[in-house]
Structures are given as structure tokens and as C-alpha cells.
C-alpha positions in Angstrom: -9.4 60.2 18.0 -9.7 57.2 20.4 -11.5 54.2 19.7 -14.9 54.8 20.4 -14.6 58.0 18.8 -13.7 56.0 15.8 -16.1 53.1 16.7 -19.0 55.3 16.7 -18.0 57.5 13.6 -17.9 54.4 11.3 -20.9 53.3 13.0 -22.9 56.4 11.9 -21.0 56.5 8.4 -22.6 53.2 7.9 -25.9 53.9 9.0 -26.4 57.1 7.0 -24.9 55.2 3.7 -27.8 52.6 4.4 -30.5 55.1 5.3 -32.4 54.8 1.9 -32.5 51.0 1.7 -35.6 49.6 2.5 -36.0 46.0 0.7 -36.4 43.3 3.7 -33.1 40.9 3.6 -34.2 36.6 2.6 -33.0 34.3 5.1 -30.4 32.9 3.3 -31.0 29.1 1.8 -30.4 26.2 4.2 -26.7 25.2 4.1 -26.0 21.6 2.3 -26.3 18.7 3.9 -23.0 17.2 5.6 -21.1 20.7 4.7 -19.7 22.4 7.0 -19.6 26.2 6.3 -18.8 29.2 7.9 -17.2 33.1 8.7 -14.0 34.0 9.6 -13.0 37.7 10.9 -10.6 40.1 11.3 -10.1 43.2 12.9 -7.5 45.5 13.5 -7.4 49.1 15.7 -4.8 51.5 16.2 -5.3 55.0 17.9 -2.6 57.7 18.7 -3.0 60.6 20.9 -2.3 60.9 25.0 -2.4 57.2 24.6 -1.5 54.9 21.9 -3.2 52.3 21.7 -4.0 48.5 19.5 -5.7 45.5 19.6 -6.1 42.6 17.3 -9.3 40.5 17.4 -10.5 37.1 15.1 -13.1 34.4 14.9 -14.4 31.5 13.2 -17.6 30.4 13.8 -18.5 26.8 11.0 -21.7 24.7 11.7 -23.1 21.4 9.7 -26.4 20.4 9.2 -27.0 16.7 8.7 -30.5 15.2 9.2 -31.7 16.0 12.5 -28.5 17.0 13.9 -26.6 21.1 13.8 -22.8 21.5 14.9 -21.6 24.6 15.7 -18.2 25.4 16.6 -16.6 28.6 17.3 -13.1 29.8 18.0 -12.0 33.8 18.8 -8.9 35.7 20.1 -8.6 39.2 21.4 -4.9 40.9 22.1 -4.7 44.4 23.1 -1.9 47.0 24.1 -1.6 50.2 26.1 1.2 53.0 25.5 3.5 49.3 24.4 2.1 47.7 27.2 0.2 43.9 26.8 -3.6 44.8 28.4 -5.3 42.2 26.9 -5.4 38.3 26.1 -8.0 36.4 25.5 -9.2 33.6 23.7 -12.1 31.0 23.8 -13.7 28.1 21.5 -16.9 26.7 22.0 -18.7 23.5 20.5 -22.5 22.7 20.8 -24.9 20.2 19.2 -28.5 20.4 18.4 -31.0 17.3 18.0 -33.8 18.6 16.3 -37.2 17.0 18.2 -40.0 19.4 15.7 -39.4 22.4 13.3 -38.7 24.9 16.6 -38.0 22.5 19.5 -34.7 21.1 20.0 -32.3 19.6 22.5 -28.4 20.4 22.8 -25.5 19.5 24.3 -22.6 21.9 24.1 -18.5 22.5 25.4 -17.2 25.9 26.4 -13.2 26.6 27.0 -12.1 30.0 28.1 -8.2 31.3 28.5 -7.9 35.0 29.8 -4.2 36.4 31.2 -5.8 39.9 32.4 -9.3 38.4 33.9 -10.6 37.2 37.0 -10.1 33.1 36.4 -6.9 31.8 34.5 -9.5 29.4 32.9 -13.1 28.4 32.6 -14.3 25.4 30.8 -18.1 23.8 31.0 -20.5 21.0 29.9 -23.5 21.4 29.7 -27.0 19.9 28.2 -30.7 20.9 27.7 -33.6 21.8 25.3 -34.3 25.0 23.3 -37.3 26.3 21.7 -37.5 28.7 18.2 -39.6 31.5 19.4 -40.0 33.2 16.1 -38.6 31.5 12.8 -39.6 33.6 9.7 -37.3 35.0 6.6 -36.4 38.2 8.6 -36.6 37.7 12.0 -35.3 34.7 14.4 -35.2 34.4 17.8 -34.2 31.1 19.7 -34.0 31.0 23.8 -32.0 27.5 25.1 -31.4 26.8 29.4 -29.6 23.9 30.6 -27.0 22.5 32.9 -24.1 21.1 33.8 -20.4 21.2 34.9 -18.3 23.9 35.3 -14.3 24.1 36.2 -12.6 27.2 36.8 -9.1 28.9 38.2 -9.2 32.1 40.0 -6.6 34.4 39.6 -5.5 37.6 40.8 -3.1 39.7 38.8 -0.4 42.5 40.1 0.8 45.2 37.8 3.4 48.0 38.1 2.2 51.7 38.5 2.7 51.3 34.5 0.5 48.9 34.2 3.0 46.4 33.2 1.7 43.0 35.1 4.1 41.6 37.5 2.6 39.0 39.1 -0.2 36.3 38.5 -1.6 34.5 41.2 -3.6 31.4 40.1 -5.7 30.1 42.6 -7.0 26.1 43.2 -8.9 25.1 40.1 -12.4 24.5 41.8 -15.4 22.2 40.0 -19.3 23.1 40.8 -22.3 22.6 38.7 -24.1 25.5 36.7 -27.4 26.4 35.3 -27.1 28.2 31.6 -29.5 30.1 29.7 -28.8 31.8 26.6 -30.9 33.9 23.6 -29.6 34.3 19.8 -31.4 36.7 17.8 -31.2 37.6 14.1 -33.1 40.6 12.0 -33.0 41.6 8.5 -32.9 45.5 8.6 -32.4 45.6 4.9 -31.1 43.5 1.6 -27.4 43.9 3.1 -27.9 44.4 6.6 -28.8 41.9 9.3 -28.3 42.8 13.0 -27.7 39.9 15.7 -26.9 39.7 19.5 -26.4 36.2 21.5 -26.2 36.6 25.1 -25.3 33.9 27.5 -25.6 33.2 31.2 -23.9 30.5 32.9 -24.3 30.6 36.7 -22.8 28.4 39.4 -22.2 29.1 43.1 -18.7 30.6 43.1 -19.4 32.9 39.8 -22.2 33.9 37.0 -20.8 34.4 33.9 -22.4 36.7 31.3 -21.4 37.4 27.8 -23.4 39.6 25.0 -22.4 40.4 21.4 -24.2 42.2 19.6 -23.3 43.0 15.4 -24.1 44.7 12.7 -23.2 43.2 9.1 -23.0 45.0 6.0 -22.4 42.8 2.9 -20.5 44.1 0.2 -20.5 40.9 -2.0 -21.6 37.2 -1.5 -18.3 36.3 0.6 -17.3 39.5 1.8 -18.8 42.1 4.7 -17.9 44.5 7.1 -19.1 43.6 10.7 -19.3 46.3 13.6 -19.5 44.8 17.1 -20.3 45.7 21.0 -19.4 42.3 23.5 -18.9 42.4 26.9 -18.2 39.8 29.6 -19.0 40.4 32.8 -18.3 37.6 35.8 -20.1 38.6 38.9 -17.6 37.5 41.1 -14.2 38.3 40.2 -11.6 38.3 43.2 -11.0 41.1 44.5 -8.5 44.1 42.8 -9.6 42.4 39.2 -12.1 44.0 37.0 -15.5 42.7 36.5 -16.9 43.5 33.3 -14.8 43.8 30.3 -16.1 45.3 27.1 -14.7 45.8 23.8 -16.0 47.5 20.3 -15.1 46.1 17.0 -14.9 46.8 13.7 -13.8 43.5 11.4 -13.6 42.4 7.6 -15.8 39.6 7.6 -15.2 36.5 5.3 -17.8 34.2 4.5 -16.9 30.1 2.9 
């Protein structure tokens, strides 16, 4: 069985075992004030067959709430390997802040870092600023839409592998600045009293690439701290050099852990 065979068979375990819930999930209570809280996760896959295969990712994603202002900080990793052969590494952290003008309006100023051996750039890391509006705020659905813009530095890179697919080569190209225009949409649903499905997608689009990332989850709790979390992200720059891929997308299936 390979992964998405194993993906979507735990996906559709799941969603049979919750098929006869029906009470609407609360919106949990507002965090303390001054406390910074969070979720980290884990997830681990292994598949054997024609191709062997694993991959490792994590997160941790805290936020504070104190008066007007919300912190959010997030940091993940992804490592992956083909027939013993490193295919993937990844990681990224993020920080953004939120200055709350009215009960949906809001303005933000956020930091984004990526590090990826296998992609298109070495490196991308922004700043950026703007406003964001709460298009629906009620105990079982949220959507919030944000654009802005800013500063973006980035380092191209191509990489050369073997017929094995061992890389052998990385060239990393002039780190080039530019500005970029962002725009990005979280959404959150209670499907039921333990369910809650969410997806954030992000653009951020300057002259030399557009970068676009989605994730979308689905979170089972199975006690106060503890859930399982089954995942679909991909990140897609539009303008990779040539010979690298463009999109990358990767399923998930992690023990989430909530503090």
C-alpha cells in the first residue's frame, strides 16, 4: 500500500466512524489573557512495496491574546526518503501580529522564513503589513480574508541529481530583493462535537515568483489535549528555474497535541 493508498483509507475509516455524529462543535472559550497557548504535531509514514518509502513531518503553531493585540507564531519541518535516498527537506517559521481596530476588522504585520534543499529557491523570507476583515465570526463557522505588502528576499537554486535520484549538485543563485503583494484566507468549520475542518491558503506575489501555499485539515479530538489530524498542503511557486519542480504536495496523518 503506498501512501495515498494509506492516506485515503484512514481518511474514510474516520469519516465512516464519525458518520452518526451530528451535535454542532462550540468555538472553544477565548484563550487567557497574556498566555500563550498552542498545538504541537507529529507525524510519521512508512510504506514498503516497489518503493520504500518515509517521511517525518512536525509543527507548532502558539498565539497570545493581550488587549487589542494577537501573536501567532508558527514553526514546521518536513523530511522525506525514497528507496534510502533524502527527497525531501523542508522547514519554515512564521510570525504575524494583529491590532484589533473593531470586533472583525484588524490590521497585521507579519515575518515569513522558508529553508527548502529540494525546491526552487535555497531560501525565501518576507515582511509584510496590511488590514484584514472577519467575514463570518459565529461558534461554528469562521472565515477571515487579510492582503498586504511588503518585502520579499529570495535565492534561486537549481539542483542536479544522479539517475538514482541521489542529488549531486546545488546551484544557488544571487539572493535577489523585490517587493510583494500577499493575500491570504483562514477558514474554520465545526462539522461535529469532535470534528473541525480548516484550510489557510496564502498568496505572496512579487515580480520574479508567486508563491502559493494551502493546507487544509481535518481534526478529530479524542480527549481535551489529544487529536488525530489528517492533512492535504501544497506549495506551489510559479516560477521555479527551470529542471526544478513547481508544485510540491504532501498528505499527512499526525498525533496532535494541544497545551
Amino acid at each position: 500500500m503506498n501512501r495515498k493508498q494509506l492516506f485515503a483509507s484512514i481518511l474514510l475509516a474516520t469519516g465512516s466512524a464519525l458518520g452518526a455524529a451530528t451535535a454542532l462543535a462550540a468555538d472553544p472559550p477565548p484563550p487567557p489573557e497574556g498566555v500563550w497557548l498552542g498545538k504541537g504535531q507529529l507525524g510519521y509514514v512508512s510504506t514498503q512495496g516497489n518503493t520504500d518509502s518515509k517521511s517525518l513531518n512536525a509543527a507548532l503553531d502558539m498565539a497570545e491574546v493581550n488587549g487589542v493585540w494577537k501573536h501567532t507564531a508558527h514553526l514546521g519541518a518536513l523530511y522525506g526518503q525514497q528507496s534510502g535516498i533524502t527527497s525531501t527537506s523542508r522547514w519554515d517559521a512564521g510570525w504575524q501580529s494583529d491590532y484589533k481596530f473593531s470586533e472583525r476588522a484588524f490590521g497585521f504585520g507579519a515575518l515569513r522564513y522558508t529553508n527548502d534543499k529540494f525546491g526552487g529557491y535555497q531560501y525565501q523570507a518576507s515582511a509584510t503589513a496590511g488590514a484584514g476583515y472577519k467575514i463570518v465570526d459565529t461558534d461554528t463557522l469562521k472565515l477571515a480574508g487579510q492582503v498586504g505588502a511588503g518585502y520579499r528576499r529570495a535565492a534561486p537554486q537549481q539542483v542536479i541529481k544522479a539517475p538514482n535520484g541521489a542529488v549531486t549538485q546545488r546551484i544557488i543563485g544571487d539572493s535577489e530583493g523585490n517587493a510583494v503583494i500577499t493575500a491570504g484566507l483562514d477558514y474554520w468549520q465545526a462539522l461535529t462535537a469532535t470534528t473541525a475542518l480548516t484550510d489557510k491558503l496564502m498568496v505572496e506575489s512579487g515580480k520574479d515568483n508567486t508563491l502559493i501555499t494551502n493546507a487544509l485539515a481535518l481534526t478529530v479530538k479524542m480527549s481535551d489535549k489529544l487529536a488525530l489530524s489528517l492533512g492535504y498542503a501544497i506549495q506551489d511557486n510559479t516560477k521555479a528555474p527551470a529542471g526544478v519542480k513547481k508544485l510540491d504536495s504532501v498528505e499527512t496523518v499526525n498525533l496532535v497535541y494541544a497545551f
